[in-house]
PyMOL commands that place a pseudoatom at each C-alpha (Angstrom):
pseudoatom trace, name=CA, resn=UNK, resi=1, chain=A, elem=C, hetatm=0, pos=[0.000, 0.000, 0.000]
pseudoatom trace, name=CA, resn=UNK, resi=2, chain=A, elem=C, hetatm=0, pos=[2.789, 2.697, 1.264]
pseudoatom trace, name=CA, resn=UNK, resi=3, chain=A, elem=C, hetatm=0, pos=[4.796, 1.857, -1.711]
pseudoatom trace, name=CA, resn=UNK, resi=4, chain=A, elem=C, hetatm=0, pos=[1.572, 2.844, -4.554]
pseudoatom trace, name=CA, resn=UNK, resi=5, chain=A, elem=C, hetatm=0, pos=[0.980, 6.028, -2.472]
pseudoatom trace, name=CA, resn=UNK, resi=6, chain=A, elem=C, hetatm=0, pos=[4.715, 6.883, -2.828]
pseudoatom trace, name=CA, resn=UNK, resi=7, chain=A, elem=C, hetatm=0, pos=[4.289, 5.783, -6.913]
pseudoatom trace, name=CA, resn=UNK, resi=8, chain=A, elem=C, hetatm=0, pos=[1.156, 7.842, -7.003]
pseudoatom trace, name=CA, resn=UNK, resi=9, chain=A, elem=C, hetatm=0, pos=[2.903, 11.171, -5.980]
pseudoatom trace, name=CA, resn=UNK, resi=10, chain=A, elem=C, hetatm=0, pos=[6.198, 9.972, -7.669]
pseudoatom trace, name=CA, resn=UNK, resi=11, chain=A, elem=C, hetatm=0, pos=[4.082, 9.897, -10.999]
pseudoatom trace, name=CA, resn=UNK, resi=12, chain=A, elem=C, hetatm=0, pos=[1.586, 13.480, -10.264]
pseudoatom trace, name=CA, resn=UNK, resi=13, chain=A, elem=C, hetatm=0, pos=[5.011, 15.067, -9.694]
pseudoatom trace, name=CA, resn=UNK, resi=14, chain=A, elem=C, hetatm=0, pos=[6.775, 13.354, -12.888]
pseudoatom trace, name=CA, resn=UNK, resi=15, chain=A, elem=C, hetatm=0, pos=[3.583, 14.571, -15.221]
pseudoatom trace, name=CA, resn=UNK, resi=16, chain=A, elem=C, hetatm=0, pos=[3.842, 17.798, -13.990]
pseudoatom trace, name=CA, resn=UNK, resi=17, chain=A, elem=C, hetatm=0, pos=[7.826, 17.807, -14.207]
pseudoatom trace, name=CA, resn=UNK, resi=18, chain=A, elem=C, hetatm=0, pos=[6.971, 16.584, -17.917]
pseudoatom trace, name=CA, resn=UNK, resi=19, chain=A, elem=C, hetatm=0, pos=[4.351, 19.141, -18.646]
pseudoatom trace, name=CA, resn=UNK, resi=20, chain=A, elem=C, hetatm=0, pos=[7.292, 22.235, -17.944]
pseudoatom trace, name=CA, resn=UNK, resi=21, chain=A, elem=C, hetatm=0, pos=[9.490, 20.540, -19.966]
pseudoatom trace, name=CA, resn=UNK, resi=22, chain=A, elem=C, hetatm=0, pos=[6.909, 20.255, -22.623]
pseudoatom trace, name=CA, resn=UNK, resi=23, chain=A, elem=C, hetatm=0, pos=[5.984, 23.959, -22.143]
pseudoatom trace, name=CA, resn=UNK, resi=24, chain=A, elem=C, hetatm=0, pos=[8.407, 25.334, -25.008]
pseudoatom trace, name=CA, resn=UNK, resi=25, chain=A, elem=C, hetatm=0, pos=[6.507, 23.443, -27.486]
pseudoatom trace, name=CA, resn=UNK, resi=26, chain=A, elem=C, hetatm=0, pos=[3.002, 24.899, -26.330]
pseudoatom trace, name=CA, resn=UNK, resi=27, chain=A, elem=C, hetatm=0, pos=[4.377, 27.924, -26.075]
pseudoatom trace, name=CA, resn=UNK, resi=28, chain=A, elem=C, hetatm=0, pos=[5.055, 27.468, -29.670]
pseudoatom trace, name=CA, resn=UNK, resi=29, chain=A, elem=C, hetatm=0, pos=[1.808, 26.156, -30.865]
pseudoatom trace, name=CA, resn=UNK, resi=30, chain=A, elem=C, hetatm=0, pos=[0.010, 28.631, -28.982]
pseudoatom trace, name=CA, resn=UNK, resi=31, chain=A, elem=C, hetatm=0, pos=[2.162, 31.477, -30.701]
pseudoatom trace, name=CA, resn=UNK, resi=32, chain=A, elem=C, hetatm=0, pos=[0.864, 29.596, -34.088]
pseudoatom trace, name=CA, resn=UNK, resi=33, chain=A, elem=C, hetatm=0, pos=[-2.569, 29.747, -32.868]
pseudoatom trace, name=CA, resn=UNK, resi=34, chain=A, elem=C, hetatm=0, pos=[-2.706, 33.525, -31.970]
pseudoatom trace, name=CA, resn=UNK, resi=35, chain=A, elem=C, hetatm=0, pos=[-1.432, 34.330, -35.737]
pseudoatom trace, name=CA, resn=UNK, resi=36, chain=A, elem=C, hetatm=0, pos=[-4.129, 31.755, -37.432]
pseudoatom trace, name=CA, resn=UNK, resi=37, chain=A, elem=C, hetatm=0, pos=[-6.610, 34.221, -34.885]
pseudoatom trace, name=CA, resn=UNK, resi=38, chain=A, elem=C, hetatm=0, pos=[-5.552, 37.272, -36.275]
pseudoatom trace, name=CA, resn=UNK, resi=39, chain=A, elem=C, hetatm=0, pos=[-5.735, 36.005, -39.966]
pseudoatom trace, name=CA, resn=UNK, resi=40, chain=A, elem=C, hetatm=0, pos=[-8.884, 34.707, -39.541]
pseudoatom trace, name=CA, resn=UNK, resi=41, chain=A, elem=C, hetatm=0, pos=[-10.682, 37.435, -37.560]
pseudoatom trace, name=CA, resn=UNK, resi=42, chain=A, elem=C, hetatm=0, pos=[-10.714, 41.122, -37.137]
pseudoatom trace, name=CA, resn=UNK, resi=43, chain=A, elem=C, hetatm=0, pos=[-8.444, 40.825, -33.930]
pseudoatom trace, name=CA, resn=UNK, resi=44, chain=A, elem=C, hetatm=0, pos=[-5.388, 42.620, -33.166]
pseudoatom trace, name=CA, resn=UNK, resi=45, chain=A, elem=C, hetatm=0, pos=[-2.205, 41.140, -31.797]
pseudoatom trace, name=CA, resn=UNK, resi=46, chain=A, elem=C, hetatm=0, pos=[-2.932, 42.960, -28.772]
pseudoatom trace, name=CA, resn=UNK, resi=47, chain=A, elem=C, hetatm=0, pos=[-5.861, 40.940, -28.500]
pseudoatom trace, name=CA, resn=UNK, resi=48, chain=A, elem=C, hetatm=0, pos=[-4.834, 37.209, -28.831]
pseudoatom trace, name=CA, resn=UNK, resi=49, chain=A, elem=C, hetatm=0, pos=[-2.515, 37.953, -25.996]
pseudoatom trace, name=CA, resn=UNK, resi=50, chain=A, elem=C, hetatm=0, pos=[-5.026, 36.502, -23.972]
pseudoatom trace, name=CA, resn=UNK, resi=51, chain=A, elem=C, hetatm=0, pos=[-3.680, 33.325, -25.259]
pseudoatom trace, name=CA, resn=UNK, resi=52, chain=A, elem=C, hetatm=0, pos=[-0.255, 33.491, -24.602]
pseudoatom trace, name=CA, resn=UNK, resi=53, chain=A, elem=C, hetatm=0, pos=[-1.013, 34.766, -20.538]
pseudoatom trace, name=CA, resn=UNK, resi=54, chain=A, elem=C, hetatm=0, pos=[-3.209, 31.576, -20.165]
pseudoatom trace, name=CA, resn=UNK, resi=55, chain=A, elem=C, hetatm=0, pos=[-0.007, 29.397, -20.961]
pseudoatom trace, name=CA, resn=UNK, resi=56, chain=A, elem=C, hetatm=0, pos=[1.901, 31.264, -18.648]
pseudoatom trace, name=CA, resn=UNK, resi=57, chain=A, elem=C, hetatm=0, pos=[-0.319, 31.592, -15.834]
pseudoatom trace, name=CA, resn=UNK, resi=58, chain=A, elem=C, hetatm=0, pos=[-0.999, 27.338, -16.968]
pseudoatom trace, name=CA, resn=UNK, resi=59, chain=A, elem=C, hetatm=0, pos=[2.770, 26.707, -16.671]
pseudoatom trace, name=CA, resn=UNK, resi=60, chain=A, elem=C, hetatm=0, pos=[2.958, 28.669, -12.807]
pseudoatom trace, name=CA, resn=UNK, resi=61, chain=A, elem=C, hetatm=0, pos=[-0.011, 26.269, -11.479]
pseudoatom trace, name=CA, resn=UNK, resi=62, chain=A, elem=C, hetatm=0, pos=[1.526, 23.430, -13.222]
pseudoatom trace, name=CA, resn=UNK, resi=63, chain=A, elem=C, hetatm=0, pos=[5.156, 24.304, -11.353]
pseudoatom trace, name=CA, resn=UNK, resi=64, chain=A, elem=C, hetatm=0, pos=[3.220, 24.963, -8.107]
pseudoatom trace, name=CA, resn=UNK, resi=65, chain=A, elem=C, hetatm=0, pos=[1.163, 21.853, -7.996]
pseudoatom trace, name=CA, resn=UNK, resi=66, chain=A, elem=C, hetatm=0, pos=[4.307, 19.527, -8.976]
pseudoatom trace, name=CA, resn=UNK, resi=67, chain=A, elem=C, hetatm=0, pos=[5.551, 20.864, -5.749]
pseudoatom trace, name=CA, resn=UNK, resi=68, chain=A, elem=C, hetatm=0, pos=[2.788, 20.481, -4.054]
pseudoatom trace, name=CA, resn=UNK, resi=69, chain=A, elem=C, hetatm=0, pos=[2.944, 16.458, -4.390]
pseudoatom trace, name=CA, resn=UNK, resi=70, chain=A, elem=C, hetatm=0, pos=[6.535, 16.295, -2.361]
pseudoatom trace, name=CA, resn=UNK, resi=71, chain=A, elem=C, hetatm=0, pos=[4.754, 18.702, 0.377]
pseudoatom trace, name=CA, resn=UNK, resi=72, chain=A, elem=C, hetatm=0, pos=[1.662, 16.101, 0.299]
pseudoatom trace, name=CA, resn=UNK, resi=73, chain=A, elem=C, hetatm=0, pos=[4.002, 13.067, 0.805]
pseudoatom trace, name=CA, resn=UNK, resi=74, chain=A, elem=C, hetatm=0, pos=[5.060, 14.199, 4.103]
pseudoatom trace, name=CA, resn=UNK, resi=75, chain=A, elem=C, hetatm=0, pos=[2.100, 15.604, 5.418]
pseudoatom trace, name=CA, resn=UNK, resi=76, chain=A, elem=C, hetatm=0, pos=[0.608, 13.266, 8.676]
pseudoatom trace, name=CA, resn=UNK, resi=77, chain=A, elem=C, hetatm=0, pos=[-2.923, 12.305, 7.912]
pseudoatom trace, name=CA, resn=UNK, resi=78, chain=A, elem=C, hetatm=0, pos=[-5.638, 14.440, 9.026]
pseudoatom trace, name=CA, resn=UNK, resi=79, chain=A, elem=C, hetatm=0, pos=[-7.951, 17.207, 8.404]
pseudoatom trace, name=CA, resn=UNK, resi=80, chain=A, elem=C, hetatm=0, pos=[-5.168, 19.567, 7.219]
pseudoatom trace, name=CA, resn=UNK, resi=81, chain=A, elem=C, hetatm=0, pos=[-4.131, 17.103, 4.742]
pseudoatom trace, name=CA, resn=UNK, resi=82, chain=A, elem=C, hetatm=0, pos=[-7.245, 16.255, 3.205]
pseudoatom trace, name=CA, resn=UNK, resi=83, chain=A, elem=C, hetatm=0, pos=[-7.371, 20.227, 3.250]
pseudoatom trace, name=CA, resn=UNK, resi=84, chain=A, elem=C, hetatm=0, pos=[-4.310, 20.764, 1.211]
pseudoatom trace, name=CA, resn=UNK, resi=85, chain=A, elem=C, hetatm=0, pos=[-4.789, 17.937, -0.846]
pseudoatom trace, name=CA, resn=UNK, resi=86, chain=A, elem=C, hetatm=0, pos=[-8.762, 19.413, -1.817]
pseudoatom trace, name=CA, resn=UNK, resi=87, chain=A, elem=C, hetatm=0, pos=[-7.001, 22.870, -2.383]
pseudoatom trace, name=CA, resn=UNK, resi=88, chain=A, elem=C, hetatm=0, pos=[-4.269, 20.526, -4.834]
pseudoatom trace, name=CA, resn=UNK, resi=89, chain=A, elem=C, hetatm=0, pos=[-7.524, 19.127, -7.115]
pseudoatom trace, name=CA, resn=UNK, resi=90, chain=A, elem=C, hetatm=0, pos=[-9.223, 22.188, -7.280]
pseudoatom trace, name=CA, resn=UNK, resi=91, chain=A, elem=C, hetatm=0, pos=[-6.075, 23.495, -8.975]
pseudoatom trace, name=CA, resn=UNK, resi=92, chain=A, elem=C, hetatm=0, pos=[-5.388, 20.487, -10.648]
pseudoatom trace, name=CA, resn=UNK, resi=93, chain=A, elem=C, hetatm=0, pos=[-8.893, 20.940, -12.269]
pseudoatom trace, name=CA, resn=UNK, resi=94, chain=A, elem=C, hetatm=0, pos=[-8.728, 24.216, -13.109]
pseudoatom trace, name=CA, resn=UNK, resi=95, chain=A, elem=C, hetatm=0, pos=[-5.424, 23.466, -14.870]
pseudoatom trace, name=CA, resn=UNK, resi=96, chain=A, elem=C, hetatm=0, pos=[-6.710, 20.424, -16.569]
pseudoatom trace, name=CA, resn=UNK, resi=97, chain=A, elem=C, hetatm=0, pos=[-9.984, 22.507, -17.828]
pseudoatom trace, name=CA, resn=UNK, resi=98, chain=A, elem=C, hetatm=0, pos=[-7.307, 25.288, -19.314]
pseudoatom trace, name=CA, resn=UNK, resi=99, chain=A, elem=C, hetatm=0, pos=[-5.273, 22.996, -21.113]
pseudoatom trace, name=CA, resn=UNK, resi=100, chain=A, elem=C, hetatm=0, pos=[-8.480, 21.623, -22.826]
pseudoatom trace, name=CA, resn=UNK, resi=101, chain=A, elem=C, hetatm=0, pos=[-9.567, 24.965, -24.147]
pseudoatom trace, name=CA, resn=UNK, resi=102, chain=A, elem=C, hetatm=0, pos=[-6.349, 25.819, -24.986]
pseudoatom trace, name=CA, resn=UNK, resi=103, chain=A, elem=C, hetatm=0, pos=[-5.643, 22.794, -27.304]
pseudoatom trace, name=CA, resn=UNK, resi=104, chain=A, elem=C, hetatm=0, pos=[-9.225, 23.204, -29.221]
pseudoatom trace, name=CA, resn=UNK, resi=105, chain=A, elem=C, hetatm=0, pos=[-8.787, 24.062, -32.454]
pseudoatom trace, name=CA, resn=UNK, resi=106, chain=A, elem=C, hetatm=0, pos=[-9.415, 27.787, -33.910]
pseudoatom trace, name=CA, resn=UNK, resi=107, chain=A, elem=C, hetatm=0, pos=[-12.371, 28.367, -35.398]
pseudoatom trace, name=CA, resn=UNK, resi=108, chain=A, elem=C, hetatm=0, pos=[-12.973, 32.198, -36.940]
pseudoatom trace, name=CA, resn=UNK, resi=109, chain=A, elem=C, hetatm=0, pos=[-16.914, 32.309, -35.467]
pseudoatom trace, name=CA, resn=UNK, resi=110, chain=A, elem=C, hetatm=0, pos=[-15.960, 30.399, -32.007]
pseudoatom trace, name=CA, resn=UNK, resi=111, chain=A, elem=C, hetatm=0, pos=[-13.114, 32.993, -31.209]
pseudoatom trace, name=CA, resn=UNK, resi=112, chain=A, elem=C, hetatm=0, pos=[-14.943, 35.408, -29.144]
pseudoatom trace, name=CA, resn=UNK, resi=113, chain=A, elem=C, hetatm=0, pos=[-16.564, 32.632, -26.955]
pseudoatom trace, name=CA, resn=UNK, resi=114, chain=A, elem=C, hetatm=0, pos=[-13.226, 30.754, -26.544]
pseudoatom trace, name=CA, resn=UNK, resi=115, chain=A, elem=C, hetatm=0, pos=[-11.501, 34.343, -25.788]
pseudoatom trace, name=CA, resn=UNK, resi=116, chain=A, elem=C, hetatm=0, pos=[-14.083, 34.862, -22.882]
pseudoatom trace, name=CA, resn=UNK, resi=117, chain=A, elem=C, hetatm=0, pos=[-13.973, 30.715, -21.615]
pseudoatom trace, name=CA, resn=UNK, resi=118, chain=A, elem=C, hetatm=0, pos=[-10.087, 31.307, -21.594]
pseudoatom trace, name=CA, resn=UNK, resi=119, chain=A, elem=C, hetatm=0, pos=[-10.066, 34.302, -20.175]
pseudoatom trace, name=CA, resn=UNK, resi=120, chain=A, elem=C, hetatm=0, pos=[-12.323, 33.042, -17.118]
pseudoatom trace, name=CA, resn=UNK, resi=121, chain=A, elem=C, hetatm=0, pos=[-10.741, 29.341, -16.836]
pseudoatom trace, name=CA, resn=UNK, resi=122, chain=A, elem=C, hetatm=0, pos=[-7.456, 31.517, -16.518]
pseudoatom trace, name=CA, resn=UNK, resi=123, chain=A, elem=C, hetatm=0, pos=[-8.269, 34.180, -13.811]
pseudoatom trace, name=CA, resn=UNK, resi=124, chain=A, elem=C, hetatm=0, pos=[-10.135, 31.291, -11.627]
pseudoatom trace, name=CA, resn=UNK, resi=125, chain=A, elem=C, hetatm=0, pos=[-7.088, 28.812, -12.155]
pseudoatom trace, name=CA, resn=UNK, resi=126, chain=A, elem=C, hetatm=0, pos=[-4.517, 31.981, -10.914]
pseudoatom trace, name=CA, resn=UNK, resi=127, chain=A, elem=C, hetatm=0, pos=[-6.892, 32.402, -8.099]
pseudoatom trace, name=CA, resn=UNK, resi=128, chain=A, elem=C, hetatm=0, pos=[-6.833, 28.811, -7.071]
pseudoatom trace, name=CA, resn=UNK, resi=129, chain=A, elem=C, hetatm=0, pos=[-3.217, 28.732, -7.702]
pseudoatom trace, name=CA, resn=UNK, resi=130, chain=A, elem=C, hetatm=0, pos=[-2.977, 32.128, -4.835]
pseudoatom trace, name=CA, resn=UNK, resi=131, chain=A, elem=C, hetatm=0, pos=[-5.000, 29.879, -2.546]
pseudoatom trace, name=CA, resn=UNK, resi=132, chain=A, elem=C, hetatm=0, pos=[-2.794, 27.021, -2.508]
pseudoatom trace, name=CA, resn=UNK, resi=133, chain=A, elem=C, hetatm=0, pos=[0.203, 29.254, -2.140]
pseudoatom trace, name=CA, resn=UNK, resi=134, chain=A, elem=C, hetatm=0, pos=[-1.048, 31.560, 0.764]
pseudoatom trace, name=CA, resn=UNK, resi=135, chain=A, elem=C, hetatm=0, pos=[-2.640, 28.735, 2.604]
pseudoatom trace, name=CA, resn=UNK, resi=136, chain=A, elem=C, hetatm=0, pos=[0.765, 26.642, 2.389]
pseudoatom trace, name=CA, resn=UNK, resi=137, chain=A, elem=C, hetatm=0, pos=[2.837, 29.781, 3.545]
pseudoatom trace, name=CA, resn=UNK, resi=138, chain=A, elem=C, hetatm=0, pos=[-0.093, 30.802, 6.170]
pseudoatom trace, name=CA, resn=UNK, resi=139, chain=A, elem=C, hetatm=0, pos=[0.445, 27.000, 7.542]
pseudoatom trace, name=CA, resn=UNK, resi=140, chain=A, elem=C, hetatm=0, pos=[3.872, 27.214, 8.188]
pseudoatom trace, name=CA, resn=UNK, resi=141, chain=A, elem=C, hetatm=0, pos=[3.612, 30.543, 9.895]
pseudoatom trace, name=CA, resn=UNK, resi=142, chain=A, elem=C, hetatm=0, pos=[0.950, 28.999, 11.653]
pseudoatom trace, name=CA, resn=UNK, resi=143, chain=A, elem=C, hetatm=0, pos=[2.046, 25.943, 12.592]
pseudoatom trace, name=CA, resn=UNK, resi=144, chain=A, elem=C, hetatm=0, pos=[-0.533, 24.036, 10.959]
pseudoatom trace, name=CA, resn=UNK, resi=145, chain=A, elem=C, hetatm=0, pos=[1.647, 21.279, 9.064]
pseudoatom trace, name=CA, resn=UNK, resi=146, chain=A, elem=C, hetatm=0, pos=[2.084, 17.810, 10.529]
pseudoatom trace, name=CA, resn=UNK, resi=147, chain=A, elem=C, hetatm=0, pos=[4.353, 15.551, 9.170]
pseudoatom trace, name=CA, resn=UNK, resi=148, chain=A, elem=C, hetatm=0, pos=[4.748, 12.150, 8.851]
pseudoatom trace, name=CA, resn=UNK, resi=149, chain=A, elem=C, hetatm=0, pos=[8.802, 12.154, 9.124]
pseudoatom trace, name=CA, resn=UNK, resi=150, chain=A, elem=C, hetatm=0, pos=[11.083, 14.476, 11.537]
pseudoatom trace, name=CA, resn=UNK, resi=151, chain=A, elem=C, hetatm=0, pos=[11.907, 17.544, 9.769]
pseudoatom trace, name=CA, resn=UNK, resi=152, chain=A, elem=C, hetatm=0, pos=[15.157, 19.238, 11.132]
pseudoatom trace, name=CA, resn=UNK, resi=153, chain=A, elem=C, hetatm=0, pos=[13.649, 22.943, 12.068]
pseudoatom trace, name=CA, resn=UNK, resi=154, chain=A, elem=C, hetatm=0, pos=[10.137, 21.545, 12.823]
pseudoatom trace, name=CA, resn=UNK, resi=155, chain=A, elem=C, hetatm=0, pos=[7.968, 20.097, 15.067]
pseudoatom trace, name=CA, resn=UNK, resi=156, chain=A, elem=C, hetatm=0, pos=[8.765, 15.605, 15.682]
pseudoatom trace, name=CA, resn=UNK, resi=157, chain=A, elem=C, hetatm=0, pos=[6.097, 14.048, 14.334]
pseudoatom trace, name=CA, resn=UNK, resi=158, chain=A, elem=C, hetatm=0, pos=[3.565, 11.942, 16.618]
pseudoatom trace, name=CA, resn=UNK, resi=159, chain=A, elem=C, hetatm=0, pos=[4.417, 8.250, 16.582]
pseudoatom trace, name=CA, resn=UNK, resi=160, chain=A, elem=C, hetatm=0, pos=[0.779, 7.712, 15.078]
pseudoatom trace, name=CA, resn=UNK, resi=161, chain=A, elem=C, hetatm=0, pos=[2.022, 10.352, 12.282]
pseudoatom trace, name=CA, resn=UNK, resi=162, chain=A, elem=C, hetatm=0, pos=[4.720, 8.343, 10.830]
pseudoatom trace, name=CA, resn=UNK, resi=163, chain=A, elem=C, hetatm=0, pos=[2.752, 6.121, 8.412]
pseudoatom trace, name=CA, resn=UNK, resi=164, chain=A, elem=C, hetatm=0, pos=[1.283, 8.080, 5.484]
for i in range(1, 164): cmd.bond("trace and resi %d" % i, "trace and resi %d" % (i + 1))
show_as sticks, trace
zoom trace
């Protein structure tokens, strides 16, 4: 059992690890994207930018939650856990939902509505990535985080902590 939970964050870190290394390629095809926009609508340059933010603000959340899978692996059980880890999916999600819209192909009379989808899908996923940031920081400063190994410069776990 211990050994597929440590696979199972090994791997969510890996894809995400993956996905940053992939991100010079996206960046590309979303650069190819933005032009076929432009050529294919009224719109500016100015105004397919909201293209190339949404892969930025994708490849943040993406560095942030592969992160957040090494924190997870050495949090204790417990209602902070399940906390962080509900914070982690909604992010997850909202990154997932991003990358969807932002690999659908270009279509001349679906721009506007995919303009305003992406635009949304990226200010909620850069607000769900703040939350999992400030609630991480606030727990340290807090005191909040358990953990399931001794940390040098933090609190010895509880014996019943140790087991993930």
């Amino acid at each position: 059992m211990l050994e597929r939970l440590e696979l199972n964050y090994y791997n969510r870190w890996a894809n995400h690890e993956q996905s940053a290394k992939l991100s010079l390629d996206l960046y590309a095809k979303t650069e190819k994207k933005m032009e076929d926009m432009q050529i294919t609508s009224s719109l500016a340059w100015i105004e397919v930018q909201f293209m190339k933010k949404a892969v930025e603000e994708a490849d943040k959340c993406r560095q942030t939650l592969k992160w957040t899978y090494a924190m997870v692996y050495y949090l204790a059980r417990g209602n902070q856990k399940e906390l962080f880890e509900d914070n982690q999916r909604d992010l997850e999600s909202a990154v997932e939902d991003l990358s969807e819209l932002l690999e659908q192909p270009i279509e001349a009379e679906t721009i506007p509505q995919l303009r305003q989808k992406v635009t949304d899908k990226t200010v909620y996923m850069s607000k769900r990535n703040k939350i999992v940031l400030e609630d991480t920081a606030n727990g340290f400063l807090e005191g909040r985080w358990k953990w399931n190994v001794p940390i040098e410069g933090f609190d010895d776990p509880d014996e019943a902590d140790l087991v993930n």
